[in-house]
N, C-alpha and C positions, 0 to 999 in steps of 0.2 A: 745489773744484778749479778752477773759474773766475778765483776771486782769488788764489788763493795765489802767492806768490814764489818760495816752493821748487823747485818743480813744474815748470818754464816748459816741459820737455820731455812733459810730458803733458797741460797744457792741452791744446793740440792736438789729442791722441790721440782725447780720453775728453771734451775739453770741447763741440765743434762735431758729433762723432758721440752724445753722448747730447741735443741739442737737434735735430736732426735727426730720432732716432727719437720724441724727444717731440712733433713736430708730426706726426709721422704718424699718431700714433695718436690724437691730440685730431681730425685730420678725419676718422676713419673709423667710417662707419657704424654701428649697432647689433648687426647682423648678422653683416658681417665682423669685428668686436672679436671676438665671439661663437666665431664657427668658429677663430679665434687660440688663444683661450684656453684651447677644449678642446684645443687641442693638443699645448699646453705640459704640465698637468698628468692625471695619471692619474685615471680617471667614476670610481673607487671613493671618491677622497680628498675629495669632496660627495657622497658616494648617502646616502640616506637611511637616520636610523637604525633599529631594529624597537621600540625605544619612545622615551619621551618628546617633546616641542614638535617635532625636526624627522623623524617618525612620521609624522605624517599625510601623504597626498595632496593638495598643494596647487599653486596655481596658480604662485607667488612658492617654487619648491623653492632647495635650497641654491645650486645649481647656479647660475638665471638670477636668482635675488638678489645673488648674487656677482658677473655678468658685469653685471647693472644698477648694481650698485654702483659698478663700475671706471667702468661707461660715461659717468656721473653726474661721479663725480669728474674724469675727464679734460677734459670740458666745465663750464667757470667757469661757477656763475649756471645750473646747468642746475637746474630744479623738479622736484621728484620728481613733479607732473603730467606733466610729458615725458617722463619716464623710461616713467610706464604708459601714456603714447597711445603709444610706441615698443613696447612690448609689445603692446598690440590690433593694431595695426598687423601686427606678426612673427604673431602667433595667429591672424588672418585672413589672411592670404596663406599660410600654409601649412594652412588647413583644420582649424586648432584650435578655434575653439567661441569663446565672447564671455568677453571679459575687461570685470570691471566698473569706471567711469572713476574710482573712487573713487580715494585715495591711501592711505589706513590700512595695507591687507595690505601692502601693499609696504615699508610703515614698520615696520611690525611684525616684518613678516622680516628686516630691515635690522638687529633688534634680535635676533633669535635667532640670526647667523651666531655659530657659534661659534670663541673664540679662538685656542683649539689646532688646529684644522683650517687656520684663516687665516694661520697661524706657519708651517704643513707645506707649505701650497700656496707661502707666501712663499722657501722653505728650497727647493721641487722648482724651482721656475722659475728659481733663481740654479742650480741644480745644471745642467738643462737648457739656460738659457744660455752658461754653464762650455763643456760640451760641445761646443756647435756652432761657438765660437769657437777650439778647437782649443788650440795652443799659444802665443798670442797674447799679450804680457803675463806672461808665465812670465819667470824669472830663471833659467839654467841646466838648464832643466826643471823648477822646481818654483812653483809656485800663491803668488803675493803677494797676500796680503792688505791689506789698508787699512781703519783705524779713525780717526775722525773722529767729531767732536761738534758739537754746532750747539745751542739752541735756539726754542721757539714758541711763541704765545700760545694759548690756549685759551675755551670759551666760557665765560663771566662766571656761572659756576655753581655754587654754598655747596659742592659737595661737590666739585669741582675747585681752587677756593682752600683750599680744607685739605689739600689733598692736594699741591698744586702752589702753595704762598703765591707772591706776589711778593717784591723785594727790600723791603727796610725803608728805603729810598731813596725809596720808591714814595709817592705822597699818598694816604691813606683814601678809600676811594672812586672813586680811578683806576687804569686799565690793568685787565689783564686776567691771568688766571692764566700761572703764565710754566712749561712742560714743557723739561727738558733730556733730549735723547736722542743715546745714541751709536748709531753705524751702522759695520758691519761689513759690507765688499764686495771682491766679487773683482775685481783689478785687469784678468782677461782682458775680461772683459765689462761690468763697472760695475754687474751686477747685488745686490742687497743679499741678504747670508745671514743675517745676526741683527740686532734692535734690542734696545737697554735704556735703560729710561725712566729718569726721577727729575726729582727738581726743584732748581732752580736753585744749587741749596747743594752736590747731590753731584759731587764733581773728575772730569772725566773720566777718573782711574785708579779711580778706583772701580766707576764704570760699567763699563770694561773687564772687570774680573777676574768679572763675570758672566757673560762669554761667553770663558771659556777654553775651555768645554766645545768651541767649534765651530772650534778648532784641530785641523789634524790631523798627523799626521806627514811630514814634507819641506815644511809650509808657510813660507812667510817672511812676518813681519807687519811691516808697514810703518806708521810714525806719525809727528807731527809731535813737537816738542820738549817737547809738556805730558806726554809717558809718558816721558819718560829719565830716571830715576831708578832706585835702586840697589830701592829697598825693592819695586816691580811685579815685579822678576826674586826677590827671595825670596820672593816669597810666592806662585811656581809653586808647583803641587802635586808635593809630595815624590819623585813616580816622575820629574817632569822637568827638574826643579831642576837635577841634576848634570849635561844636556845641554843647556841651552842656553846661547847665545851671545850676548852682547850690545853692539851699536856705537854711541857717540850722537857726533852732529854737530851742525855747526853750524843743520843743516836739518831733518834727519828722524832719527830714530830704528829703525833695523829689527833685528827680532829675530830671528833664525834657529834653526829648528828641524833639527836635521839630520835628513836620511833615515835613517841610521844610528847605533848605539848606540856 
């Protein structure tokens, strides 16, 4: 959204207000991330579960692995030693009892958040942002969408080059595994509703048709020139085929879902 050409009226919009809210939240505290956080998503959607790994009573629960995680990521170059003196720290001021300076548990639970949980809390925060943005971004009243592909390198790891080769461009032995992923976001807020991965080979219309599901009714999906083609509008699914509409241009492509049958 930054570079694009198409776009020049929403640079603007969506470009200088999501680097804004990105610096605010790279300076803030441990703490206040924290109380942010829980406010977005609902205590049930991390409480623990009554068996298996996240079962037990631990010090690193769903919860504050999750808010250490963000905190970690938002800060470049942060050590997951920082991350646990940032935990001792919060555990003694609030009269929790001694957190040990090791690094492991924290690593470990880094390693047991689980995916479908991280997908829901990902899914409740674009809904919750939705919301408090109002009707901002809507076309006529109704919810646009925006799909976009991009991708990233990955770390230089036997079972992430199988999975994600590079090009055959590439010299043996350099670069790094290369991940293609699309991303689906609401235009009111910039907030992201779905990802789909793949590697470097799969077209972004393929990637798409993985998240039909998170279309809904009265939305308008909005994309650049790589989805305007006839064969993405047939191979909707059968109930929607006969209502949808389709405009391609010389810029963007949007599909329109109507409210009505």
């Amino acid at each position: 959204m930054i570079v694009t050409p198409f776009f020049p009226a929403l640079r603007a919009q969506l470009a200088a207000q999501g680097q804004r809210a990105f610096q605010t939240l790279r300076q803030m505290d441990f703490p206040p991330l924290m109380h942010q956080l829980r406010q977005l998503l609902p205590p049930e959607l991390l409480a623990a579960t009554e068996e298996g790994s996240n079962s037990r009573k631990r010090i690193f629960s769903l919860w504050l692995t999750l808010e250490c995680f963000l905190w970690q990521m938002l800060k470049p170059r942060t050590a997951c030693r920082e991350v646990v003196r940032a935990v001792q720290a919060l555990f003694q001021t609030q009269g929790q009892g001694h957190v040990d300076e090791g690094t492991s548990a924290y690593v470990q639970a880094r390693q047991r958040l689980p995916k479908e949980r991280l997908e829901k809390a990902l899914a409740h925060t674009a809904h919750t942002a939705d919301q408090r943005v109002g009707r901002q971004g809507q076309l006529n009243g109704r919810p646009v969408k925006v799909a976009d592909c991009s991708t990233t390198q990955l770390p230089d790891t036997k079972k992430n080059q199988k999975r994600y080769p590079q090009p055959s461009s590439q010299k043996p032995g350099c670069g790094f595994p290369l991940i293609r992923f699309l991303v689906l976001f609401g235009l009111s807020s910039g907030a992201i509703l779905r990802v789909a991965l793949g590697n470097w080979k799969n077209h972004d219309l393929r990637l798409l048709h993985g998240l039909w599901d998170a279309l809904e009714k009265g939305d308008i999906l909005l994309e650049d020139r790589a989805y305007g083609e006839y064969l993405t509008l047939a191979a909707l699914p059968p109930e929607a085929s006969t209502w949808w509409r389709a405009c391609t241009g010389p810029a963007a492509w949007i599909i329109e879902k109507p409210s009505s049958v």
